[in-house]
C-alpha beads as a LAMMPS data file, in Angstrom:
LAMMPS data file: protein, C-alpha beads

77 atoms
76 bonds

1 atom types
1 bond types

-500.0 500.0 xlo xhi
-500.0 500.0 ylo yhi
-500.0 500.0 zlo zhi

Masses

1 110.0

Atoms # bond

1 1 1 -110.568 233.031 77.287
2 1 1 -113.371 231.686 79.482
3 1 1 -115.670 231.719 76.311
4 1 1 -113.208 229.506 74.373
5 1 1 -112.935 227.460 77.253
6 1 1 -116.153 226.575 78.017
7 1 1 -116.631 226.028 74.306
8 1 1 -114.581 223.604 74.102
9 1 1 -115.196 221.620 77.469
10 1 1 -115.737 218.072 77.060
11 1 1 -114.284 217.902 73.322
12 1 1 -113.147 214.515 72.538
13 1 1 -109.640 214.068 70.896
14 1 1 -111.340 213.290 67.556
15 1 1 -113.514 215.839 67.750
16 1 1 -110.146 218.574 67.960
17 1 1 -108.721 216.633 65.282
18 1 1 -112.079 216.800 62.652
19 1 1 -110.825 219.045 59.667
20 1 1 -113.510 220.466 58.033
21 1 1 -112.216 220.012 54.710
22 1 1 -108.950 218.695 53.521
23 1 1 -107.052 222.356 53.838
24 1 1 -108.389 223.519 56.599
25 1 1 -107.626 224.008 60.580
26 1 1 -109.181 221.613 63.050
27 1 1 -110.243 223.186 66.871
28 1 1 -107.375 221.378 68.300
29 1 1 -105.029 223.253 65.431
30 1 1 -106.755 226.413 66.559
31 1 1 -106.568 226.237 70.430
32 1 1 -102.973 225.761 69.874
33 1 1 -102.315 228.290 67.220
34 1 1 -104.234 230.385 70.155
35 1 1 -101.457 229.818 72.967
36 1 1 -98.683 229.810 70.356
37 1 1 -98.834 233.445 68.695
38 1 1 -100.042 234.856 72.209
39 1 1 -96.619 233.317 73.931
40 1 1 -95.082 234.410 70.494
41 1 1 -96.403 238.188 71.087
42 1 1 -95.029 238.252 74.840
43 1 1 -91.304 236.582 74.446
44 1 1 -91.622 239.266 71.393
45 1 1 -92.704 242.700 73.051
46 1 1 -92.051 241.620 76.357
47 1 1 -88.842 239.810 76.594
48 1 1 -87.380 241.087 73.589
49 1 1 -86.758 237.611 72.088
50 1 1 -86.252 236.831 68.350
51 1 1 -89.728 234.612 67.639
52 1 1 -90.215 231.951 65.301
53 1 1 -93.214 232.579 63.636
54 1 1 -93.049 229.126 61.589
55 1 1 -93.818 226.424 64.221
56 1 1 -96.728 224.581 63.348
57 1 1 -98.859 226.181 66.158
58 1 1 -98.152 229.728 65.049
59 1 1 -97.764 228.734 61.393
60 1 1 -100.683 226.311 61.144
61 1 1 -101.121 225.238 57.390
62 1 1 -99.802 221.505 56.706
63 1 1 -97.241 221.783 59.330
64 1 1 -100.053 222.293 61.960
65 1 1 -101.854 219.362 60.173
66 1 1 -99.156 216.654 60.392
67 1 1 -97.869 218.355 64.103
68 1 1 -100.786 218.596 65.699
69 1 1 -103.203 215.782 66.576
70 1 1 -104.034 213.254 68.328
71 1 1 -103.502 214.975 71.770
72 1 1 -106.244 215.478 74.635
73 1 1 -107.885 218.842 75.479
74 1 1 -105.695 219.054 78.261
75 1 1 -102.879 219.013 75.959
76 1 1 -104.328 222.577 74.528
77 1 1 -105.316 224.251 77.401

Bonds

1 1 1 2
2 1 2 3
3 1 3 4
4 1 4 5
5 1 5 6
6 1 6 7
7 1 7 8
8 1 8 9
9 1 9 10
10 1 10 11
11 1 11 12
12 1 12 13
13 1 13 14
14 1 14 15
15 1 15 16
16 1 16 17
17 1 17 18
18 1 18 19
19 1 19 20
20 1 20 21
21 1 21 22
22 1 22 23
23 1 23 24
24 1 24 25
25 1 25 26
26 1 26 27
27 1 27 28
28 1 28 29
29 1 29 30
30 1 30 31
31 1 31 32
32 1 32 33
33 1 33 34
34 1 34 35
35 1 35 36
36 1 36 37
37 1 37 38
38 1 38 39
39 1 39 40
40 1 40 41
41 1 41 42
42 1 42 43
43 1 43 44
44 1 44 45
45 1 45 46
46 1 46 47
47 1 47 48
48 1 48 49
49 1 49 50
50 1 50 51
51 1 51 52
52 1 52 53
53 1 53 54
54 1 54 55
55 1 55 56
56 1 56 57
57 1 57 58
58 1 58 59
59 1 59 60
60 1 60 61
61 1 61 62
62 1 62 63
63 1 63 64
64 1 64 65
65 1 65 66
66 1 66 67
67 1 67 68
68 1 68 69
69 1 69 70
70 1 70 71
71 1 71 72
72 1 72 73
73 1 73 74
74 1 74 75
75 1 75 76
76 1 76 77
């Protein structure tokens, strides 16, 4: 965790946003995706919880694309 977050300290909004190519995942899609499949794995194991596994944060892909951006680092961590 502390290795993500200090690699990411001080990102600006476009730079989580930046796709590296036109199918791909941007940081911001990733930090999410991150806090998405690990809340995911606890309400699973944990709690005992049916999961869905299809949000854009835990699915990623173009729902991730159109769902998430334009939000702050702060929105991530």
């Amino acid at each position: 965790r502390q290795t993500t977050l200090r690699a990411a300290q001080g990102l600006s909004t476009s730079q989580l946003d930046f796709l590296p190519h036109p199918g791909g995942n941007s940081i911001g899609m990733l930090l999410a995706h991150i806090a998405a499949v690990e809340e995911g794995y606890y309400l699973g194991t944990v709690e005992g919880q049916d999961v869905d596994w299809e949000t854009p944060a835990r699915a990623l892909g173009e729902k991730g694309r159109e769902a998430l951006r334009g939000r702050p680092l702060e929105h991530y961590l």
